[in-house]
N, C-alpha and C positions, 0 to 999 in steps of 0.2 A: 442457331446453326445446325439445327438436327438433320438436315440434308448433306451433309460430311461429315457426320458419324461411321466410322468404319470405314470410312473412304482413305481418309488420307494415311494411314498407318501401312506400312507395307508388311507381306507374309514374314517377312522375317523380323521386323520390330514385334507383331505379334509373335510369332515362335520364343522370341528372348523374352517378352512377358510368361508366355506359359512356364519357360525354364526355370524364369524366377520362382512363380508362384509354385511348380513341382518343389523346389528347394526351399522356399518357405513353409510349405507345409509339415517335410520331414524333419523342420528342424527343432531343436529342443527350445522349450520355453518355460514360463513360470506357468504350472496349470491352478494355480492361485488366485492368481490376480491379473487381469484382462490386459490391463495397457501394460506391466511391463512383461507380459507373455508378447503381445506384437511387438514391443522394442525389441525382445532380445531377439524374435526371428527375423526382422528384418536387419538385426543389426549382423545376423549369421549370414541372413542374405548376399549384404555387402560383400561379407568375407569370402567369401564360396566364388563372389562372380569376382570379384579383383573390383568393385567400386565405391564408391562414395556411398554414405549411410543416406543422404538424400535422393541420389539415383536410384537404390534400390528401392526405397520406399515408394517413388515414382512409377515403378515399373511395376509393382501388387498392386498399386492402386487402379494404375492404367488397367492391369489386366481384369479387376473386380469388376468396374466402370463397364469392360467390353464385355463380360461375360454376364451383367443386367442387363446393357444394350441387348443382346442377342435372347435372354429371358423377356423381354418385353417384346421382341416382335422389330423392335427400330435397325438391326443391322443384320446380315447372315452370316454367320461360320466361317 
């Protein structure tokens, strides 16, 4: 289905991915040990937007996902 890549998400699903991942990024983690440094930011994530530890994690990954699409050439900005 790489001909609806970037298509079907609207300006504003993407904006609330970038918010996320702005607030993922500043947030505190273990700089130790890999997977529970992404637990605990995504789990800060949740916190920060008022959702569920699986929606947030949904919406980093969504936004990572669109920001190789766009690295690669398959969708634009």
């Amino acid at each position: 289905m790489p001909e609806k890549r970037g298509v079907q998400a609207t300006e504003e699903i993407k904006a609330e991915w970038a918010r996320a991942h702005k607030i993922y990024e500043k947030a505190p983690g273990d700089r130790y040990d890999k997977k529970k440094d992404r637990t605990a930011r995504i789990d800060f994530v949740a916190q920060e937007m008022g959702l569920t530890r699986k929606q947030a994690k949904r919406r980093i990954r969504n936004f990572e996902a669109w920001q190789r699409n766009i690295k690669k050439g398959l969708v634009s900005p």
